[in-house]
N, CA, C and O atoms as CSV, one atom per row, in Angstrom:
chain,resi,resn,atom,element,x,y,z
A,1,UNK,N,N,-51.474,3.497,-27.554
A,1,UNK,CA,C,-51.113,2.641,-26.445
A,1,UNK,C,C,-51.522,3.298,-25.138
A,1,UNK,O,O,-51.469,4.527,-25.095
A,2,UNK,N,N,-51.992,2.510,-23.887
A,2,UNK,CA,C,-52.203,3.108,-22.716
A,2,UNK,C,C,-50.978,3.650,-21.515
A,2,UNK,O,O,-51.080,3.758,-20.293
A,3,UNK,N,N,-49.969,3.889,-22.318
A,3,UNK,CA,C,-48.304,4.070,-21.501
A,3,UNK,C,C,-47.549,3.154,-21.112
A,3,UNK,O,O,-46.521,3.356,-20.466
A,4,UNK,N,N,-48.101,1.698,-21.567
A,4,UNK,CA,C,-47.667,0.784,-21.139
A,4,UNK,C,C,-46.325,0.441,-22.340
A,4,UNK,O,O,-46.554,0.736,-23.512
A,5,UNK,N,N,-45.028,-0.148,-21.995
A,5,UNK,CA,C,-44.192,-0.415,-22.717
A,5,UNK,C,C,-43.409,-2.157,-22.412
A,5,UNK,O,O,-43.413,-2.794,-21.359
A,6,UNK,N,N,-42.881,-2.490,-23.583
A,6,UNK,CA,C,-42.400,-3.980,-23.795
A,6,UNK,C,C,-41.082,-3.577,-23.175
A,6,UNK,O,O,-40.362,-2.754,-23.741
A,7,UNK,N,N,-40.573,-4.429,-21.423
A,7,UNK,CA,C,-39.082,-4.336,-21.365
A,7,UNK,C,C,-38.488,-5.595,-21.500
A,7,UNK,O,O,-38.795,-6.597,-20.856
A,8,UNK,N,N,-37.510,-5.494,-22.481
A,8,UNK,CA,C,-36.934,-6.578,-22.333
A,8,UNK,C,C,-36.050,-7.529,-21.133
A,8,UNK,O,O,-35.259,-6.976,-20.370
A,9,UNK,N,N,-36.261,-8.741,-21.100
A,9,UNK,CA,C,-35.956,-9.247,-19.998
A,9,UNK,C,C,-34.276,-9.133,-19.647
A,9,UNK,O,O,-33.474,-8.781,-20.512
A,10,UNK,N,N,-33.979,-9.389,-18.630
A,10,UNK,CA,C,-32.276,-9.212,-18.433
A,10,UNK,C,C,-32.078,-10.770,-17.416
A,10,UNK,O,O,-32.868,-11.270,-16.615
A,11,UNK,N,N,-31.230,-11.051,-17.685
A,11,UNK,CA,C,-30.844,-12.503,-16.827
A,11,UNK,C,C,-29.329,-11.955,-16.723
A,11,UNK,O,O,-28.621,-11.176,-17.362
A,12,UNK,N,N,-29.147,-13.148,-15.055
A,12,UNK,CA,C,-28.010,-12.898,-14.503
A,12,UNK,C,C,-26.991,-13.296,-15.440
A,12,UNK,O,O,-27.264,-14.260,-16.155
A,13,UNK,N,N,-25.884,-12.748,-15.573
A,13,UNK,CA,C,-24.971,-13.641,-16.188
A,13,UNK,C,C,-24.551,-13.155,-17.695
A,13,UNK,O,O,-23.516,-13.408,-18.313
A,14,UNK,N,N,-25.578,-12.449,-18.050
A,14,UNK,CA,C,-26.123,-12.293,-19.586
A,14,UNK,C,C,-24.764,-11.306,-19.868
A,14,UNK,O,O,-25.064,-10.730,-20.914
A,15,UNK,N,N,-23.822,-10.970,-19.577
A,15,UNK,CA,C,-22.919,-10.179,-20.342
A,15,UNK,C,C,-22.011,-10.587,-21.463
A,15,UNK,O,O,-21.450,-11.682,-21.507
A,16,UNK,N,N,-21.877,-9.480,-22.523
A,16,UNK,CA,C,-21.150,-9.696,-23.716
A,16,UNK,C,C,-19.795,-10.213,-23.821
A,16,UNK,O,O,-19.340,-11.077,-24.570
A,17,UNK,N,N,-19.366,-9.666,-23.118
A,17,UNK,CA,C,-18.110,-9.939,-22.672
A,17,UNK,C,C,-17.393,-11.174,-21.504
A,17,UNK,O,O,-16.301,-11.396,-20.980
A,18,UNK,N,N,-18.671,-11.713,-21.511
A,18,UNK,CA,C,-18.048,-13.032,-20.945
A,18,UNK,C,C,-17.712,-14.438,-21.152
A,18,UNK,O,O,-18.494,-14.940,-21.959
A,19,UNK,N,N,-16.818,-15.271,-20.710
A,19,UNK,CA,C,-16.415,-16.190,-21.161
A,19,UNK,C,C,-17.519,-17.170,-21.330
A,19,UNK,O,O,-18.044,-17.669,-20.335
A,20,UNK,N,N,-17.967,-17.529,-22.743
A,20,UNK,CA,C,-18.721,-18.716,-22.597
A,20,UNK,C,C,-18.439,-20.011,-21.825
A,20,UNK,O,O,-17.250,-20.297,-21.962
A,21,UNK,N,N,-19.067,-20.864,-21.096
A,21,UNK,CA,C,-18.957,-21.813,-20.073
A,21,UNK,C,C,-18.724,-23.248,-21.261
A,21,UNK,O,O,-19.227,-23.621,-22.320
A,22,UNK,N,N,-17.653,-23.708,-20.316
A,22,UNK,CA,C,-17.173,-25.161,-21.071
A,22,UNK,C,C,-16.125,-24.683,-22.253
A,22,UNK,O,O,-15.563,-23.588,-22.285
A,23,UNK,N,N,-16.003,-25.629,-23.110
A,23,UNK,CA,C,-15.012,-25.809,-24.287
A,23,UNK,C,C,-15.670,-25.081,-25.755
A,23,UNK,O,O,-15.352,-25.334,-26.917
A,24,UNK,N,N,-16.691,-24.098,-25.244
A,24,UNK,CA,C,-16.686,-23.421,-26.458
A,24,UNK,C,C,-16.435,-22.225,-26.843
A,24,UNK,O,O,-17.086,-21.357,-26.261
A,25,UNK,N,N,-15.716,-21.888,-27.621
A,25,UNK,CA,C,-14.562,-20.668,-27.617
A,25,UNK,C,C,-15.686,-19.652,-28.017
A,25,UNK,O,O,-16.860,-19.832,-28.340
A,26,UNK,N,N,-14.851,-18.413,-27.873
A,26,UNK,CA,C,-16.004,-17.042,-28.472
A,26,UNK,C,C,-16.452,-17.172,-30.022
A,26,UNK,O,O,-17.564,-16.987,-30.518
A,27,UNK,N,N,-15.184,-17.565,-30.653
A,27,UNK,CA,C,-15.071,-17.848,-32.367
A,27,UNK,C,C,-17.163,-18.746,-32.797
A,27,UNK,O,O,-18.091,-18.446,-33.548
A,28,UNK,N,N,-16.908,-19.795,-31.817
A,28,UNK,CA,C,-18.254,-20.802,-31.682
A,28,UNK,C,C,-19.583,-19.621,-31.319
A,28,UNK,O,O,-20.507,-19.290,-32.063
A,29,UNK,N,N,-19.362,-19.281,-30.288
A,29,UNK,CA,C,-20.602,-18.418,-29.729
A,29,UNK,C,C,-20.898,-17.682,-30.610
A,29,UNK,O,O,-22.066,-17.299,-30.535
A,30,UNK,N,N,-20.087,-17.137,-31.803
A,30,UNK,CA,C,-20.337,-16.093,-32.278
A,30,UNK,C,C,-21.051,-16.621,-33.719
A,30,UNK,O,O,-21.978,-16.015,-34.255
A,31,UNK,N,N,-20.546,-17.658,-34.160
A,31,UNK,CA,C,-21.394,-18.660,-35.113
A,31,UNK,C,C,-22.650,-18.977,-34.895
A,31,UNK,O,O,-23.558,-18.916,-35.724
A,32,UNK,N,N,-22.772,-19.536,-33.087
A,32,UNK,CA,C,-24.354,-19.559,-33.036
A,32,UNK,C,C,-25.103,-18.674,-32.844
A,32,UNK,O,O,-26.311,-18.909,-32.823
A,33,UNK,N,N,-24.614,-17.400,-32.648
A,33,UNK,CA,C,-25.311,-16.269,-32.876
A,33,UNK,C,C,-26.237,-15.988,-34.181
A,33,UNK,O,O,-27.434,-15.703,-34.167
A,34,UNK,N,N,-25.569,-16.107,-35.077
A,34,UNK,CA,C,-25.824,-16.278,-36.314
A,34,UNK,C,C,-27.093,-16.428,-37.123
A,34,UNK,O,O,-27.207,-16.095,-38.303
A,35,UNK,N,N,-27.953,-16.919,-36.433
A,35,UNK,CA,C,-28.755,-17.943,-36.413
A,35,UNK,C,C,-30.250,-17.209,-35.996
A,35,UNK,O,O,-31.431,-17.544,-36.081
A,36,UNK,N,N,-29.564,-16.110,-35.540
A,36,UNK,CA,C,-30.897,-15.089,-34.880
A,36,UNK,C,C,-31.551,-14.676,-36.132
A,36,UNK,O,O,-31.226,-14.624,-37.318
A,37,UNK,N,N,-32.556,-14.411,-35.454
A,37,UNK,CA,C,-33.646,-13.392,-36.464
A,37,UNK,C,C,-33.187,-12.408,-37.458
A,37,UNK,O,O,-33.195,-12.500,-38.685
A,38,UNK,N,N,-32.635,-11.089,-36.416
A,38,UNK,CA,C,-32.101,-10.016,-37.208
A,38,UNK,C,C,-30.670,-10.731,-38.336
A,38,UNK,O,O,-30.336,-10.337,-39.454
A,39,UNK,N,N,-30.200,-11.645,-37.666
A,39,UNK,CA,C,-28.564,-12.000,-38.786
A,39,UNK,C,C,-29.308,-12.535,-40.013
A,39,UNK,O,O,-28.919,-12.402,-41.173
A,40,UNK,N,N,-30.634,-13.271,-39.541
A,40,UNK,CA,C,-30.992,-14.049,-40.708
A,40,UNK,C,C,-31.711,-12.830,-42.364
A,40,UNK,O,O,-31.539,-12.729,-43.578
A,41,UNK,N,N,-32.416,-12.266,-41.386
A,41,UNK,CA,C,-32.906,-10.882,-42.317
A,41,UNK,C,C,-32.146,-10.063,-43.048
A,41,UNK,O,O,-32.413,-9.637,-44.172
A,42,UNK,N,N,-30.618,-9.713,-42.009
A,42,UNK,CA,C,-29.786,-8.925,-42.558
A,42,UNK,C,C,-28.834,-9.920,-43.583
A,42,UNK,O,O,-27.957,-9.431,-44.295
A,43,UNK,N,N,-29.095,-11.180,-43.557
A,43,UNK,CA,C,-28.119,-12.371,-45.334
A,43,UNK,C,C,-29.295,-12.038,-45.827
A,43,UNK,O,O,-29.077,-12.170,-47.032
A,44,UNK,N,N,-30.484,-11.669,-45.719
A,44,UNK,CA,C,-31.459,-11.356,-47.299
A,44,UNK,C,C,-31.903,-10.228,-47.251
A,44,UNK,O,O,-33.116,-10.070,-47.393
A,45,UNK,N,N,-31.026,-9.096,-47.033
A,45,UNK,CA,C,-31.199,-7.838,-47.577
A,45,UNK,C,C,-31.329,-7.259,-48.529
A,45,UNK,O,O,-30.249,-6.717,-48.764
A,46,UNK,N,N,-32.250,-6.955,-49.497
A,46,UNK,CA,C,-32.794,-6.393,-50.643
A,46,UNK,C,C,-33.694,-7.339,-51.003
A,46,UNK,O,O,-34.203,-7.151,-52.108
A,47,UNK,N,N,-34.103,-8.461,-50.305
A,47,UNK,CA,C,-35.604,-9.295,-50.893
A,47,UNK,C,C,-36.743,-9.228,-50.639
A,47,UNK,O,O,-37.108,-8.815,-49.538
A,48,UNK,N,N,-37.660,-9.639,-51.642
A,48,UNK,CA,C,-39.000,-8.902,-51.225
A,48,UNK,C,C,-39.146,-10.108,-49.975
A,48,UNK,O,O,-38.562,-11.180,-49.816
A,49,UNK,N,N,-40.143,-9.445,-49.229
A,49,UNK,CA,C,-40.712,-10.315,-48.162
A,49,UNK,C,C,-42.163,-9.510,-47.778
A,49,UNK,O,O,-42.406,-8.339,-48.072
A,50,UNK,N,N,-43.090,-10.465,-47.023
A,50,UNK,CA,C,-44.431,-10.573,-46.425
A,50,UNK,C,C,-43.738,-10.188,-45.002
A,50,UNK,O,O,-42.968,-11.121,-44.777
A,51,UNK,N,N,-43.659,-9.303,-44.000
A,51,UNK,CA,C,-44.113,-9.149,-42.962
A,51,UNK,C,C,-45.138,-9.247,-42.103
A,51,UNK,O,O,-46.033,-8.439,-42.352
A,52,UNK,N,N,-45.392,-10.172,-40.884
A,52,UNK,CA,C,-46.747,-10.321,-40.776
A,52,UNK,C,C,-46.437,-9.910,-39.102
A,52,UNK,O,O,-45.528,-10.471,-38.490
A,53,UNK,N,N,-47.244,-8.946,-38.516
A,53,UNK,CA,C,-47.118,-8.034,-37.754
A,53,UNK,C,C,-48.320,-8.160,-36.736
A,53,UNK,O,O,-49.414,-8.545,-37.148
A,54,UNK,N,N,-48.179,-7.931,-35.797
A,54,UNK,CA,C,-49.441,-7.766,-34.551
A,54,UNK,C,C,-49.353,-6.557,-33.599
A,54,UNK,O,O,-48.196,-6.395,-33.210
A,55,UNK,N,N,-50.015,-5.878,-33.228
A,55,UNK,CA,C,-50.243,-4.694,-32.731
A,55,UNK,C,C,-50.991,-5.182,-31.780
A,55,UNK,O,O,-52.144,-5.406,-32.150
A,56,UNK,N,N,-50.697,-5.496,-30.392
A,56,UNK,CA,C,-51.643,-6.339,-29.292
A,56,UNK,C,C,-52.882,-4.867,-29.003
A,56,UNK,O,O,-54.097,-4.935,-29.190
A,57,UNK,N,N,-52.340,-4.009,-28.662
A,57,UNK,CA,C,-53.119,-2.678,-28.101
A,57,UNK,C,C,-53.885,-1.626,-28.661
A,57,UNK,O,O,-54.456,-0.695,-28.093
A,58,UNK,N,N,-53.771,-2.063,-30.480
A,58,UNK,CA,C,-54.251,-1.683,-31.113
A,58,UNK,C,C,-55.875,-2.238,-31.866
A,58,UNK,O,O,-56.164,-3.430,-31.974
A,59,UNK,N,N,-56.474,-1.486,-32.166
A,59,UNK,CA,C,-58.368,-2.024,-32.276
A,59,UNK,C,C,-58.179,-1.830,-33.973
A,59,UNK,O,O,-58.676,-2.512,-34.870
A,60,UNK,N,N,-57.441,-0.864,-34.051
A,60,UNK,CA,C,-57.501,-0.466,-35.759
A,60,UNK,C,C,-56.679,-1.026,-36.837
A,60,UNK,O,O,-56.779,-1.030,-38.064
A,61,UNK,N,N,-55.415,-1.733,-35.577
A,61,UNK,CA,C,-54.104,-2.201,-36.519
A,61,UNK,C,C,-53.766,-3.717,-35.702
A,61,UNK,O,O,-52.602,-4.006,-35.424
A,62,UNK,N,N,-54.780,-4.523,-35.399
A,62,UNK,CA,C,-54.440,-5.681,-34.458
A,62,UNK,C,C,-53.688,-6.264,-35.511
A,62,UNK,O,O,-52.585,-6.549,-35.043
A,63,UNK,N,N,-53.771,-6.640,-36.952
A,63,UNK,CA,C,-52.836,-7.473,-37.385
A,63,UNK,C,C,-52.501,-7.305,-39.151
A,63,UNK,O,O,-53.180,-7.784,-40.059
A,64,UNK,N,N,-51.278,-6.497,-39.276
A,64,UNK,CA,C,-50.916,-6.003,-40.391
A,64,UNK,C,C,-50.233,-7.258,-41.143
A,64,UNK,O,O,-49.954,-8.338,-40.622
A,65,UNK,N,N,-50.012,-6.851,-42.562
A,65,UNK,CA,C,-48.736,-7.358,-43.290
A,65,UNK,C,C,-47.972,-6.402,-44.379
A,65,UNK,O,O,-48.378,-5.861,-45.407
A,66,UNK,N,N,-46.726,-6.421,-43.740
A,66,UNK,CA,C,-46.127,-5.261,-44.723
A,66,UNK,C,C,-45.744,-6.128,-45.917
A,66,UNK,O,O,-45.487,-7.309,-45.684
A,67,UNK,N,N,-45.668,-5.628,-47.306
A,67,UNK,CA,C,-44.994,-6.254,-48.149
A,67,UNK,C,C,-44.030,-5.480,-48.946
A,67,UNK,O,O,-44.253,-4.352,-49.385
A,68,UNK,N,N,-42.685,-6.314,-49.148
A,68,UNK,CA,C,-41.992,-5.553,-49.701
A,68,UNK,C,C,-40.416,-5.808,-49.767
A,68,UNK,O,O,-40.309,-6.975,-50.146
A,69,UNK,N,N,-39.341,-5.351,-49.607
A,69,UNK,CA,C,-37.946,-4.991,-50.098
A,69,UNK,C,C,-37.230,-5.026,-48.405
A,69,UNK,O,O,-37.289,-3.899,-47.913
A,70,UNK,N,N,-36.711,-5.869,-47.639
A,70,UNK,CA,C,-36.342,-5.683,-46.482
A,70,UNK,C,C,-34.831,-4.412,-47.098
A,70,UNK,O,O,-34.032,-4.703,-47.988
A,71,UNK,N,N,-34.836,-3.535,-46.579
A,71,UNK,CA,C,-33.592,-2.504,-46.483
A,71,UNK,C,C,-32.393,-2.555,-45.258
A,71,UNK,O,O,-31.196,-2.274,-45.316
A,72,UNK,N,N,-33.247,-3.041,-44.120
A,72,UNK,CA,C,-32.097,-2.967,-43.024
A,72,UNK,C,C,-32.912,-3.722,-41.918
A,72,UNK,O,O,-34.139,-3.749,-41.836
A,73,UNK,N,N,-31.942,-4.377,-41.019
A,73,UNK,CA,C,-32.900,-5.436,-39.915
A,73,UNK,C,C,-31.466,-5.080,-38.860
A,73,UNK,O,O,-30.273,-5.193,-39.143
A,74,UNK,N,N,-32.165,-4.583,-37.470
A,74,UNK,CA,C,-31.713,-4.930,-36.646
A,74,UNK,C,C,-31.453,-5.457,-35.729
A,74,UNK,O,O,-31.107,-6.590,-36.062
A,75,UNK,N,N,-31.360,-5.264,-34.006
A,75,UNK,CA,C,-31.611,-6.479,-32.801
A,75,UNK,C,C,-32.879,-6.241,-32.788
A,75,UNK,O,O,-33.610,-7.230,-32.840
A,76,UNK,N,N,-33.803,-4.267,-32.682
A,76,UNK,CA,C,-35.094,-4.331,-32.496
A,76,UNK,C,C,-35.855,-4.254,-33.572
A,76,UNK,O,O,-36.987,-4.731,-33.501
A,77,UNK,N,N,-35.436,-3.684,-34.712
A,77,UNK,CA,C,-36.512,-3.347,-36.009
A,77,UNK,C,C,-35.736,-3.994,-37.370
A,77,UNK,O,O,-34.645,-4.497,-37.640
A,78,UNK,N,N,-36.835,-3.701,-37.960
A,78,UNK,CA,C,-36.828,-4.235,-39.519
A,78,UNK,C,C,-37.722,-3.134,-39.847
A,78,UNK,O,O,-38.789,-2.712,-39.399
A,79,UNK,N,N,-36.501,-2.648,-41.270
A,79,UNK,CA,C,-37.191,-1.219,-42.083
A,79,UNK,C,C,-37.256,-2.130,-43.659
A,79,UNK,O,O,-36.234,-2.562,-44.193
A,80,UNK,N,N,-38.573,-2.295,-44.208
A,80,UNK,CA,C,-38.958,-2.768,-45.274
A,80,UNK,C,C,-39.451,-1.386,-45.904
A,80,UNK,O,O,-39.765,-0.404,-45.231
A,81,UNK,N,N,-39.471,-1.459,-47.278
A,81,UNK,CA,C,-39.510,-0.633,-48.306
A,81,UNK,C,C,-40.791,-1.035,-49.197
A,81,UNK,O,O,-40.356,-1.776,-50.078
A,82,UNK,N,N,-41.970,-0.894,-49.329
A,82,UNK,CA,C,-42.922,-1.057,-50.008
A,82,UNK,C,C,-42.694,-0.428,-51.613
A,82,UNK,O,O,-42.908,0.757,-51.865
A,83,UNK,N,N,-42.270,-1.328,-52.550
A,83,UNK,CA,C,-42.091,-1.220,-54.181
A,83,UNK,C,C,-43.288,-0.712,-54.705
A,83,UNK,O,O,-43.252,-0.710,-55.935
A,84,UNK,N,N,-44.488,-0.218,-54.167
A,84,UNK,CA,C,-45.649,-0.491,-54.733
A,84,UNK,C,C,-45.730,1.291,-54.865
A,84,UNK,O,O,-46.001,1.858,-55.923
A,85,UNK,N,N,-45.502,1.843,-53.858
A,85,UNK,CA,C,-45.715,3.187,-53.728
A,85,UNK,C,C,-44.107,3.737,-52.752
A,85,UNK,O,O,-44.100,4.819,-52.165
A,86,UNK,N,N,-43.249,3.080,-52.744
A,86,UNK,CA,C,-42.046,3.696,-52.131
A,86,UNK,C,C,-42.018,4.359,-50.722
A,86,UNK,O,O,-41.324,5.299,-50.334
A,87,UNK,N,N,-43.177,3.449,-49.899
A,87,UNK,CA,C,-42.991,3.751,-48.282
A,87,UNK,C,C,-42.609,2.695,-47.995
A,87,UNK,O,O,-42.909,1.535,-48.277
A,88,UNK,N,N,-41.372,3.559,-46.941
A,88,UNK,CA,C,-40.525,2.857,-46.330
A,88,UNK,C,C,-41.387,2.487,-44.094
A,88,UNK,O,O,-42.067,3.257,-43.417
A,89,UNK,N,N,-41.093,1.674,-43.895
A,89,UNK,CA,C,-41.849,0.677,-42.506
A,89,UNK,C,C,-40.693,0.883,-41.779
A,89,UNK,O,O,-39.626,1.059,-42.369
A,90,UNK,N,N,-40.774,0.883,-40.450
A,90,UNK,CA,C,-39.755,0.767,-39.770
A,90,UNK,C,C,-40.937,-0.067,-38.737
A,90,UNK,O,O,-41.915,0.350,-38.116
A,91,UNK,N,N,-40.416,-1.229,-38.871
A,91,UNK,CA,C,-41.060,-2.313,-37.646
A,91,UNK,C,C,-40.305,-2.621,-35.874
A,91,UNK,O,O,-39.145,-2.539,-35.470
A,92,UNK,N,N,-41.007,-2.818,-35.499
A,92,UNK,CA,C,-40.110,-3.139,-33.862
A,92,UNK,C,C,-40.378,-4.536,-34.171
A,92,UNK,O,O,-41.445,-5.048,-34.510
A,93,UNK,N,N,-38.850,-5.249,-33.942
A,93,UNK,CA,C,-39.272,-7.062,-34.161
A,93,UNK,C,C,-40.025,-7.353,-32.673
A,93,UNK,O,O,-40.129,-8.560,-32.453
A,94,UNK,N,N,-40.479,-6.629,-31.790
A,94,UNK,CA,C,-41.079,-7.337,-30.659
A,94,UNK,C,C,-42.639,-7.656,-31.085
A,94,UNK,O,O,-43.380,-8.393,-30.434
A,95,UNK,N,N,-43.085,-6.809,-32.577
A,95,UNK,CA,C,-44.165,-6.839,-32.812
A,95,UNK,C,C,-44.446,-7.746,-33.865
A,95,UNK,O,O,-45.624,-7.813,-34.218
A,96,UNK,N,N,-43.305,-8.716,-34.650
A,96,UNK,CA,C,-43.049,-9.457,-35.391
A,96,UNK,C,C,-43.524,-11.083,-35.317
A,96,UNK,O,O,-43.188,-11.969,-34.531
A,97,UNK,N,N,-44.144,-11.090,-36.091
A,97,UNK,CA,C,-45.269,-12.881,-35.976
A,97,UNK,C,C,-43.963,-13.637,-36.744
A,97,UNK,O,O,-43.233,-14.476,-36.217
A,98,UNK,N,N,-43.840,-13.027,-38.379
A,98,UNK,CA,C,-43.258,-14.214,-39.043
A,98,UNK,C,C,-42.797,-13.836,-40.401
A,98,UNK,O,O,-43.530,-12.922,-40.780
A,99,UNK,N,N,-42.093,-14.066,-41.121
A,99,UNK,CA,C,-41.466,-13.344,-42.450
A,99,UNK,C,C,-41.855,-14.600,-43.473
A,99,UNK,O,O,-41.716,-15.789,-43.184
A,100,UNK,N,N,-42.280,-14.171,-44.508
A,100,UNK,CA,C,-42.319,-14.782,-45.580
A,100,UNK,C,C,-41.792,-14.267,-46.514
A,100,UNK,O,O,-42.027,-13.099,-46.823
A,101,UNK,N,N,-41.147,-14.867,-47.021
A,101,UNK,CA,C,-39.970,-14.516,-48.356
A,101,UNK,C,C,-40.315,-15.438,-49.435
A,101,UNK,O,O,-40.507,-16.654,-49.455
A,102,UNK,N,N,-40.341,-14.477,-50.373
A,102,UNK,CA,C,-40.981,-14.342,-52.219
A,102,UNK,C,C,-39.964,-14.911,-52.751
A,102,UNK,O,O,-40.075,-14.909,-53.977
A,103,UNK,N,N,-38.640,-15.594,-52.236
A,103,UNK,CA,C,-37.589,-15.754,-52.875
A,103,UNK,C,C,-36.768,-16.559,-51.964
A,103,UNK,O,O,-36.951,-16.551,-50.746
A,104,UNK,N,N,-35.519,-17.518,-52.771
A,104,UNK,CA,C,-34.732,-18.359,-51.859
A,104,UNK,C,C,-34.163,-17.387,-50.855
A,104,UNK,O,O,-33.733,-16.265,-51.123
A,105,UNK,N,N,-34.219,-18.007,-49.556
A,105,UNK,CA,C,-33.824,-17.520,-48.393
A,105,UNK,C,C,-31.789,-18.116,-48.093
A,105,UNK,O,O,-31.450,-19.298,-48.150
A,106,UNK,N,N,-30.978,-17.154,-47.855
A,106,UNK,CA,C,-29.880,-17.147,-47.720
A,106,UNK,C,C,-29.903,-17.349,-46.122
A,106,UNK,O,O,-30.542,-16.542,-45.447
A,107,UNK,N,N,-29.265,-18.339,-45.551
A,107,UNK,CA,C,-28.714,-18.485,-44.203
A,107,UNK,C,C,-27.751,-19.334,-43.797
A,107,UNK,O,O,-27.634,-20.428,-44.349
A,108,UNK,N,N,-26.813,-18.893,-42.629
A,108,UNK,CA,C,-25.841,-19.609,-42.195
A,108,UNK,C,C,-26.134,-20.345,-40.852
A,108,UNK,O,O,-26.802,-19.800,-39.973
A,109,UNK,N,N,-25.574,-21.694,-40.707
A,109,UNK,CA,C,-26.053,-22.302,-40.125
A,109,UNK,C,C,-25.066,-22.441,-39.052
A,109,UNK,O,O,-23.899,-22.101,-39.247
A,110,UNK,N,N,-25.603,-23.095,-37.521
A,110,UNK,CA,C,-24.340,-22.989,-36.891
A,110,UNK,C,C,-23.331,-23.474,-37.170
A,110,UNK,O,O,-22.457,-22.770,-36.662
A,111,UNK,N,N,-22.799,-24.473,-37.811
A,111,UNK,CA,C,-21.485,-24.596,-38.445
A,111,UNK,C,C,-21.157,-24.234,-39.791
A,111,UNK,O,O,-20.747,-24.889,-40.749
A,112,UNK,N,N,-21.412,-23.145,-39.641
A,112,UNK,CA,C,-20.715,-21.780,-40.321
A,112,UNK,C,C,-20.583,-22.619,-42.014
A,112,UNK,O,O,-19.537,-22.709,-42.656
A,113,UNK,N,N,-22.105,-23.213,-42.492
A,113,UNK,CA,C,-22.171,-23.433,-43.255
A,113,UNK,C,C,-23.349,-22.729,-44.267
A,113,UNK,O,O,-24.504,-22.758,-43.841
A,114,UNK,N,N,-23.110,-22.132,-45.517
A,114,UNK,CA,C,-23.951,-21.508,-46.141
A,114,UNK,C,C,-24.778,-21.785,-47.188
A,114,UNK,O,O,-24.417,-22.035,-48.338
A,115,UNK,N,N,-26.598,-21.706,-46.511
A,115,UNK,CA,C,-27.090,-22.792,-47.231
A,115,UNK,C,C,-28.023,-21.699,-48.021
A,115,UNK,O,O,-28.103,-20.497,-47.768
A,116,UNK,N,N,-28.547,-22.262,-48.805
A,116,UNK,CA,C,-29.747,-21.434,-49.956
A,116,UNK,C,C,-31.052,-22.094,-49.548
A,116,UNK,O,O,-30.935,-23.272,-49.884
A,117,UNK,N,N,-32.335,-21.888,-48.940
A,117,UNK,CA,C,-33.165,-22.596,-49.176
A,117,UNK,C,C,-34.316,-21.899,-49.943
A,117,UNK,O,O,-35.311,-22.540,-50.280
């Protein structure tokens, strides 16, 4: 990379700890949370999946795909486990195109309903 780094954006207002606006309780906010990327990765933890990856700054690695065993997903990364030879990936999701999963996908929906697709 040329020293250049991804900051994430910050908006006014954006704190954790604040009262969501109108009639929807924290219990709600926290349901539609749910719904994110990392929550969705971390209900299919131990499935194989296609990672498909972009490296903007890179000439040698502009566009990978990891395959393999997701182990752990967080707000910034996803650490997949390659079954093939037992290397383990630690991805930054800012570099993240799109997940394909080898298998029914587990997710909860905002009304905290749990679907199989």
């Amino acid at each position: 990379m040329n020293g250049n780094f991804f900051q994430n954006p910050t908006f006014p207002g954006n704190q954790l700890n604040e009262t969501p606006p109108g009639n929807i309780s924290s219990q709600d906010t926290l349901i539609m949370e749910q719904s994110l990327i990392e929550n969705i990765l971390r209900l299919n933890k131990g499935k194989k999946v296609k990672a498909y990856v972009s490296y903007p700054e890179s000439s040698a690695w502009q566009n990978k795909i990891y395959d393999g065993i997701i182990e752990q997903a967080g707000r910034d990364h996803l650490i997949i486990r390659d079954i093939k030879d037992n290397t383990w990936y630690l991805i930054r999701m800012i570099y993240l195109n799109y997940v394909e999963f080898e298998e029914k996908i587990n997710y909860v929906n905002t009304y905290n309903e749990n679907l199989n697709y």
